[in-house]
C-alpha atoms as a printed R data frame, in Angstrom:
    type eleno elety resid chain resno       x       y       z
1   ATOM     1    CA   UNK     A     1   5.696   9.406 -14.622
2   ATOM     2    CA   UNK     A     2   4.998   7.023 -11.605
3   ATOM     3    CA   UNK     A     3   4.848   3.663 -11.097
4   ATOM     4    CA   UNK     A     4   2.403   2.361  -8.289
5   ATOM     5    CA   UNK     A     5   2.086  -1.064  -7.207
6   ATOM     6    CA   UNK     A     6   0.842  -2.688  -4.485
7   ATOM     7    CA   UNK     A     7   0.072  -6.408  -3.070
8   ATOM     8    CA   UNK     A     8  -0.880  -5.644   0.452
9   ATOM     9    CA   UNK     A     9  -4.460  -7.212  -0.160
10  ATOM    10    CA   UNK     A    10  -4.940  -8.021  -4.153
11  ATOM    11    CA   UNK     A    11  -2.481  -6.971  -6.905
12  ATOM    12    CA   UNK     A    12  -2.541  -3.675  -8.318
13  ATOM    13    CA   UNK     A    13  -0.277  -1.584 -10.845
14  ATOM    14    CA   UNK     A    14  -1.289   1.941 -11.970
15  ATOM    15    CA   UNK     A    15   0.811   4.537 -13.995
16  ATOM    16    CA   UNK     A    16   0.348   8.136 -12.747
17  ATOM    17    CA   UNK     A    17   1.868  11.469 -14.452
18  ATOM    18    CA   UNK     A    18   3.691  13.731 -11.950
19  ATOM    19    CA   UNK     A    19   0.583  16.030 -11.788
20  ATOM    20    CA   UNK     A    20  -1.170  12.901 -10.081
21  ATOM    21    CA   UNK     A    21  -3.750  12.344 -13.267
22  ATOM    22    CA   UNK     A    22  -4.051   8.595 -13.935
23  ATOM    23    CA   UNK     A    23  -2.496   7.209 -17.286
24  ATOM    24    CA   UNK     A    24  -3.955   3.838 -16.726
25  ATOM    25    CA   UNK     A    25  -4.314   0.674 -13.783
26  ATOM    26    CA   UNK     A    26  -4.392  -2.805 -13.622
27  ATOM    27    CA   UNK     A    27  -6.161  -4.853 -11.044
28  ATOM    28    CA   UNK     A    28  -6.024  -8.557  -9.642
29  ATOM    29    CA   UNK     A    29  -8.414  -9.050  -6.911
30  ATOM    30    CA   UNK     A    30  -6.863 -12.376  -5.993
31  ATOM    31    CA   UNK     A    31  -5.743 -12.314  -2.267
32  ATOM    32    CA   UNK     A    32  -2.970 -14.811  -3.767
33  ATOM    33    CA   UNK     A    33  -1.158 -15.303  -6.817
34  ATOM    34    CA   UNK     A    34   0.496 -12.373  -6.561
35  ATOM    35    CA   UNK     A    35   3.563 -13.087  -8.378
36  ATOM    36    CA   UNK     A    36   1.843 -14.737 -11.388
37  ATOM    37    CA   UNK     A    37  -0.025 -12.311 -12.730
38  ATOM    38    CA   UNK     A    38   2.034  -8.596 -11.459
39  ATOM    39    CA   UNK     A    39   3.877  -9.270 -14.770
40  ATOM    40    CA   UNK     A    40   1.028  -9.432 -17.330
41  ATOM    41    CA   UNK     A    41  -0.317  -6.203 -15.263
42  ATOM    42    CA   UNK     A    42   2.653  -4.302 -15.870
43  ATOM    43    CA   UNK     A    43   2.574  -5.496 -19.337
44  ATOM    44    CA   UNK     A    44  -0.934  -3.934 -19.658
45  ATOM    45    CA   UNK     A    45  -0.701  -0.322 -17.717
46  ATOM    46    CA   UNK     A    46   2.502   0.340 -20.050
47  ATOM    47    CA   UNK     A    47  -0.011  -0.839 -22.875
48  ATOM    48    CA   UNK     A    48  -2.666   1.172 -22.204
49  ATOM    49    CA   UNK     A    49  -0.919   4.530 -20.904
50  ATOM    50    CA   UNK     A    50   1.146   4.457 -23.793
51  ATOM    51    CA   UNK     A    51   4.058   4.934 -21.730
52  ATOM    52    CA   UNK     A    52   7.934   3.810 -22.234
53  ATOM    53    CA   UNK     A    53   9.093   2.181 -19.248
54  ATOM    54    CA   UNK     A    54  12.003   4.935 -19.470
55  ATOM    55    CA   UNK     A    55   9.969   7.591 -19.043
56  ATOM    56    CA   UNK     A    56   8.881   6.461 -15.392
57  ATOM    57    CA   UNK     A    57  10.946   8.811 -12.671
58  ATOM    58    CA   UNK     A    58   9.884   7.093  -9.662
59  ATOM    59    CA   UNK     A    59   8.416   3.639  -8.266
60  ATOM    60    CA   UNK     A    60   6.040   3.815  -5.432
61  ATOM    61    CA   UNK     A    61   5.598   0.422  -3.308
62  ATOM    62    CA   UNK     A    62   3.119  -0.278  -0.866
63  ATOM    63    CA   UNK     A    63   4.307  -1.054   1.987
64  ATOM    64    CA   UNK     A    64   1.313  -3.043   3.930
65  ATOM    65    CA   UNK     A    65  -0.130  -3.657   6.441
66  ATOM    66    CA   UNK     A    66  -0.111  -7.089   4.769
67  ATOM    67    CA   UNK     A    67   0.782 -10.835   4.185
68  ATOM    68    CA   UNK     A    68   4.574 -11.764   3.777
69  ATOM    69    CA   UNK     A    69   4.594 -13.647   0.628
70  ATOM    70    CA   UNK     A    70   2.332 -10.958  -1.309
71  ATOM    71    CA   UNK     A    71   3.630  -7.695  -0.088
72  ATOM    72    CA   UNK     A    72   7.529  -8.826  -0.814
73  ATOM    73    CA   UNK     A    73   6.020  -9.683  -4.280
74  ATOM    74    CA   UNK     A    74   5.213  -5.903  -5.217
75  ATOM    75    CA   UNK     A    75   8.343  -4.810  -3.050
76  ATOM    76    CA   UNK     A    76  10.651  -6.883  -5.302
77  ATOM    77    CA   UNK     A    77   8.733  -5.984  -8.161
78  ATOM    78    CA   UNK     A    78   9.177  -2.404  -7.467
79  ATOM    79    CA   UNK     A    79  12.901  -2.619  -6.457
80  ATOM    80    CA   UNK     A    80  13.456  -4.613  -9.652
81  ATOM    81    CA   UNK     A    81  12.225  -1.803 -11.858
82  ATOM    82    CA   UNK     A    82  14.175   0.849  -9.575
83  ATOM    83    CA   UNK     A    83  17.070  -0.794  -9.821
84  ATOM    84    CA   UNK     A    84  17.320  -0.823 -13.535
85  ATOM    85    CA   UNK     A    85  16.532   2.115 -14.376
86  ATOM    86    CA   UNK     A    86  18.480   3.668 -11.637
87  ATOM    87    CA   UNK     A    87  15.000   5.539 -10.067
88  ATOM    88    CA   UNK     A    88  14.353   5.930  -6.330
89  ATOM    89    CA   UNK     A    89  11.286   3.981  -4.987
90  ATOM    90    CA   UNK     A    90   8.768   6.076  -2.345
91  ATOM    91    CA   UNK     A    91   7.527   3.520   0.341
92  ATOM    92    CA   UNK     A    92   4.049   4.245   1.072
93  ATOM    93    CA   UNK     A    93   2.376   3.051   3.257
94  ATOM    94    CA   UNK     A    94  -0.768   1.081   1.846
95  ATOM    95    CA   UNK     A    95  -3.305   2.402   4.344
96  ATOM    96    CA   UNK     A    96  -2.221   5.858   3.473
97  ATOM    97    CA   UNK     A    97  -3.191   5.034  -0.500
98  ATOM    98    CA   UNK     A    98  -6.309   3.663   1.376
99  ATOM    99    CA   UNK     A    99  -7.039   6.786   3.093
100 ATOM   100    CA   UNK     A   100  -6.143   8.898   0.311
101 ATOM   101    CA   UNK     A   101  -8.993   7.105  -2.085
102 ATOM   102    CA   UNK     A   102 -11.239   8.324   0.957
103 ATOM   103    CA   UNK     A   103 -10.742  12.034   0.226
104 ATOM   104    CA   UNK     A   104 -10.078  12.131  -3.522
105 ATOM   105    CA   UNK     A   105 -13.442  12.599  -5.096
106 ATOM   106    CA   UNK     A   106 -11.466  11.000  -8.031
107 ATOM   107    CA   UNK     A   107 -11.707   7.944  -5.950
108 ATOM   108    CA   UNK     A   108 -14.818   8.319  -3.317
109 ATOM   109    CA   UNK     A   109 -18.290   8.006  -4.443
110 ATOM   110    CA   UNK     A   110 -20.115  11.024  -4.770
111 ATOM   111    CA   UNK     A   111 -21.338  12.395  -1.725
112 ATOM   112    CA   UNK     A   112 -19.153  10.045   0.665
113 ATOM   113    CA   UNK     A   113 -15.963  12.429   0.721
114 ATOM   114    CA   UNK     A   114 -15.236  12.814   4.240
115 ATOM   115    CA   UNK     A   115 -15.081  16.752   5.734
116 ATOM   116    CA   UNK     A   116 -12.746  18.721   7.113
117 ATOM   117    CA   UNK     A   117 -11.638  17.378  10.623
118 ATOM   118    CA   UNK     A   118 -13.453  13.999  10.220
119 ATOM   119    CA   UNK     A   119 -11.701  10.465  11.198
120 ATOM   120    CA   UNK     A   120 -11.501   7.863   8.996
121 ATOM   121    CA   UNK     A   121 -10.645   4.411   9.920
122 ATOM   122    CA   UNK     A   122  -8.702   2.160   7.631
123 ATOM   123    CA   UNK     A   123  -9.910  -1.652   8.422
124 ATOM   124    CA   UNK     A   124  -7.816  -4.341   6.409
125 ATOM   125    CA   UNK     A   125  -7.848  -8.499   6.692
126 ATOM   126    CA   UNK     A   126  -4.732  -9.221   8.403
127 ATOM   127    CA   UNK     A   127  -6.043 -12.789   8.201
128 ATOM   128    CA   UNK     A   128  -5.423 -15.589  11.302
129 ATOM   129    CA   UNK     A   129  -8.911 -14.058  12.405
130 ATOM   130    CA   UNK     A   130  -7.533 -10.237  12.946
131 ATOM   131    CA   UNK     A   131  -7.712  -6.425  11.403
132 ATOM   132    CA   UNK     A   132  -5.211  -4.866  10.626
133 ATOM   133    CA   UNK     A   133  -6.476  -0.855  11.467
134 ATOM   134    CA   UNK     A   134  -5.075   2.971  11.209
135 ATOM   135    CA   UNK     A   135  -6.610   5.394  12.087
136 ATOM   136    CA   UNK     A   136  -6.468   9.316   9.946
137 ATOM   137    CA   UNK     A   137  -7.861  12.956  10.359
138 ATOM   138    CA   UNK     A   138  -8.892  15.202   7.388
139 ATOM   139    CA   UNK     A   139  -6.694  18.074   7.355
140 ATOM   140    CA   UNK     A   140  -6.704  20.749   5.141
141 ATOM   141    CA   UNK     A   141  -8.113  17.928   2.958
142 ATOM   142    CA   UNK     A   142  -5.993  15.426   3.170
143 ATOM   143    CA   UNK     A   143  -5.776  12.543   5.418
144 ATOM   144    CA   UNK     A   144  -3.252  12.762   8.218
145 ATOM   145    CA   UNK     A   145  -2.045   9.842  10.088
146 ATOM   146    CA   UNK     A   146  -2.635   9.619  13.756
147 ATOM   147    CA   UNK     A   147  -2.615   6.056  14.676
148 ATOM   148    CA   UNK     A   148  -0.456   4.111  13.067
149 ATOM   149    CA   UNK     A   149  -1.553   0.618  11.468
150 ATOM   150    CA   UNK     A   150  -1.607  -2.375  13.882
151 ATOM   151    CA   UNK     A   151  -3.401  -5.598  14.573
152 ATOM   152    CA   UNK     A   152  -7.260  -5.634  16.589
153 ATOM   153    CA   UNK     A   153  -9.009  -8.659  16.663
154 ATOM   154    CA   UNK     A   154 -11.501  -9.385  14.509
155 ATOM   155    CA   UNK     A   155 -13.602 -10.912  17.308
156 ATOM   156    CA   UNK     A   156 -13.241  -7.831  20.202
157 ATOM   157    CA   UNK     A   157 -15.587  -6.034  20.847
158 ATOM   158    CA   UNK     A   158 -14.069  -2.605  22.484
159 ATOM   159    CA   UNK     A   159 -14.443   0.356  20.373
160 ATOM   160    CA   UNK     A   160 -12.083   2.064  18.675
161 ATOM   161    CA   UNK     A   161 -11.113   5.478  19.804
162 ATOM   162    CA   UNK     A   162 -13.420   8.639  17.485
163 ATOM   163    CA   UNK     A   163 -15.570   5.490  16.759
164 ATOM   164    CA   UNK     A   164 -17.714   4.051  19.193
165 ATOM   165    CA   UNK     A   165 -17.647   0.630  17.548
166 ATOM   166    CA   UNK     A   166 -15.327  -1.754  17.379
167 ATOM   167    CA   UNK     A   167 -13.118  -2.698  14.323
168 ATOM   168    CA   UNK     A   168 -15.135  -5.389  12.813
169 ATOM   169    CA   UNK     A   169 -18.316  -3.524  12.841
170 ATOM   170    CA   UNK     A   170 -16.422  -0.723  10.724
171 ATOM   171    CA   UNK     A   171 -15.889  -0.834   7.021
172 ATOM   172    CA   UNK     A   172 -13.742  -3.120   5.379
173 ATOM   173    CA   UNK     A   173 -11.409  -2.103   2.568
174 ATOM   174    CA   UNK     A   174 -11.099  -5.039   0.558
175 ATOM   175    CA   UNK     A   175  -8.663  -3.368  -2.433
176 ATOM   176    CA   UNK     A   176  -5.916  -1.056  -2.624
177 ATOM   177    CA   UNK     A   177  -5.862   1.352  -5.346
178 ATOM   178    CA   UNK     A   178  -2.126   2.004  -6.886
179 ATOM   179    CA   UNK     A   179  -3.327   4.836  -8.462
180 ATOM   180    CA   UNK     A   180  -3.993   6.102  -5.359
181 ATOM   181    CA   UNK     A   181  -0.819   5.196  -4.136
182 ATOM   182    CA   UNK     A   182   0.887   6.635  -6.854
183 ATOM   183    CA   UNK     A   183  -0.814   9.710  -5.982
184 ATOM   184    CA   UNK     A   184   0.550  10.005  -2.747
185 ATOM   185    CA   UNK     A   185   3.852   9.037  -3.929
186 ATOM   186    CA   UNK     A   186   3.529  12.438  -6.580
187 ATOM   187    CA   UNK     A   187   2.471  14.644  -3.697
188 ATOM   188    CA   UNK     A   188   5.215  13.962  -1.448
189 ATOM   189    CA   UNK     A   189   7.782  13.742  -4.590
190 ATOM   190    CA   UNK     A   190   6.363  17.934  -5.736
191 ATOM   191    CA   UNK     A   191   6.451  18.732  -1.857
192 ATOM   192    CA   UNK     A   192  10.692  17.473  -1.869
193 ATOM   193    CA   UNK     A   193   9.913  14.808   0.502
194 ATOM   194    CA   UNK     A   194  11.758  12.101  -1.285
195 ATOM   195    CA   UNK     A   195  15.214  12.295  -2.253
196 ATOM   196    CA   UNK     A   196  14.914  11.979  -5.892
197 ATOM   197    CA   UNK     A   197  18.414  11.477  -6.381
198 ATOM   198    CA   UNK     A   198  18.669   8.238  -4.334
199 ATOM   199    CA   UNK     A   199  18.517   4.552  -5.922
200 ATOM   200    CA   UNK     A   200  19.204   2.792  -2.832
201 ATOM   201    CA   UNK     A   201  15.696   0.850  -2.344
202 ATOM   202    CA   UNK     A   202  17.564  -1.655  -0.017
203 ATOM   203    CA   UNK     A   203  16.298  -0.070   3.594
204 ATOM   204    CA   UNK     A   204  12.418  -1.069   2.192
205 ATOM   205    CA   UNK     A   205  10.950  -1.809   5.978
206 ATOM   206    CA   UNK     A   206   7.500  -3.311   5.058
207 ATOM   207    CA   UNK     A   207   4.538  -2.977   7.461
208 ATOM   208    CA   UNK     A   208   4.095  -7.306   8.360
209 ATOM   209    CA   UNK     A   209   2.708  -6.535  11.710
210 ATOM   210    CA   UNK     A   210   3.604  -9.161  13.132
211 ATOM   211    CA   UNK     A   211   6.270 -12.145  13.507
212 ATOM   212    CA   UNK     A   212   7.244 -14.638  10.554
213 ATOM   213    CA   UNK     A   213   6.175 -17.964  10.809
214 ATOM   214    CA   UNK     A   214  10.256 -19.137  10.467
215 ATOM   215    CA   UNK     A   215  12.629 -18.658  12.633
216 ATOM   216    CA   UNK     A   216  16.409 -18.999  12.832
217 ATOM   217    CA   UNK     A   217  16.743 -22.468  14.901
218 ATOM   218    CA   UNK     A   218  18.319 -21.707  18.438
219 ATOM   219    CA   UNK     A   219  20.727 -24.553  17.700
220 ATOM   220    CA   UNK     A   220  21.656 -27.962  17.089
221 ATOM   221    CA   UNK     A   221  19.710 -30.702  18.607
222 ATOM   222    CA   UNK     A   222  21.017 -33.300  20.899
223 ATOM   223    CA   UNK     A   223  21.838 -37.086  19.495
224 ATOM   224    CA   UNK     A   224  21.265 -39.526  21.974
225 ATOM   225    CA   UNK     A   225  24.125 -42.526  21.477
């Protein structure tokens, strides 16, 4: 069993079985509060999947593009749970999950599965008035990465590359799905592109995008006498 969660944009837990069916998900849609209510979600997935926490094999974190604060939330969530049970956590990225929910009829509205070749364009509030973007190909039914998430903003008006429109004028995703994310975590698991063996969760390198706010002072100030 997997464990997805995910605080990129709202908070979101989901318990997937290694075949990628969902066993149950919990959602918060609050861009904030992250770390008061991840706990009563985890309470509830294990609740309603029926699930032992021991039988989960792997933790998959989303890694952003998003906020500071709420993305370490789910990271140290995730970690936490690694870490005691002595599972390895997959880092995925959260536009991938995202991207993935795009193709996935078990995610996309009927009709609005993209086809074979077809961009898609992953358009997240990065907040401070600015997108965050990536930018994936269908391939063989999947989405494939080809430009990697980074920060447009929301007020240009130059048009994205396979778009013809800029950013803003694109869809919005406004949640992340974790079962989604747990899917992708399953498919790279079953393809032996995670080392299952490893427990080390401490190289974690989140997606922020851009500069914290606080910064190591350059040094003492100067006392006038």
């Amino acid at each position: 069993m997997i464990l997805g969660i995910d605080t990129s944009i709202g908070t979101a837990v989901a318990i997937v079985d290694p075949a990628g069916r969902v066993r149950a998900e919990a959602v918060s849609s609050d861009p904030r509060g992250h770390a008061e209510v991840i706990g009563d979600l985890l309470v509830r997935v294990f609740g309603d999947a029926g699930v032992d926490p021991a039988e989960i094999t792997a933790v998959a974190a989303g890694m952003g593009p998003g906020p500071f604060t709420g993305l370490r939330v789910g990271i140290a969530a995730a970690r936490a749970f690694a870490l005691g049970r002595g599972i390895p956590v997959v880092p995925v990225a959260s536009h991938d999950a995202a991207a993935r929910a795009h193709v996935d009829p078990a995610f996309a509205t009927a009709g609005a599965v993209p086809v074979e070749g077809e961009p898609i364009a992953i358009v997240t509030d990065a907040r401070r008035r600015e997108l965050a973007v990536s930018v994936y190909r269908v391939e063989n039914g999947m989405p494939v990465r080809i430009v990697d998430p980074h920060l447009v903003a929301r007020a240009s008006t130059e048009p994205l590359d396979l778009f013809g429109a800029p950013a803003a004028a694109l869809s919005e995703t406004t949640a992340i799905s974790a079962a989604a994310l747990a899917r992708v975590a399953a498919q790279r698991l079953a393809a032996g592109d995670v080392d299952t063996a490893d427990a080390d969760t401490a190289a974690l390198e989140p997606l922020y995008l851009r500069a914290p706010d606080v910064t190591v002072p350059a040094g003492p100030k100067k006392v006038g006498t």
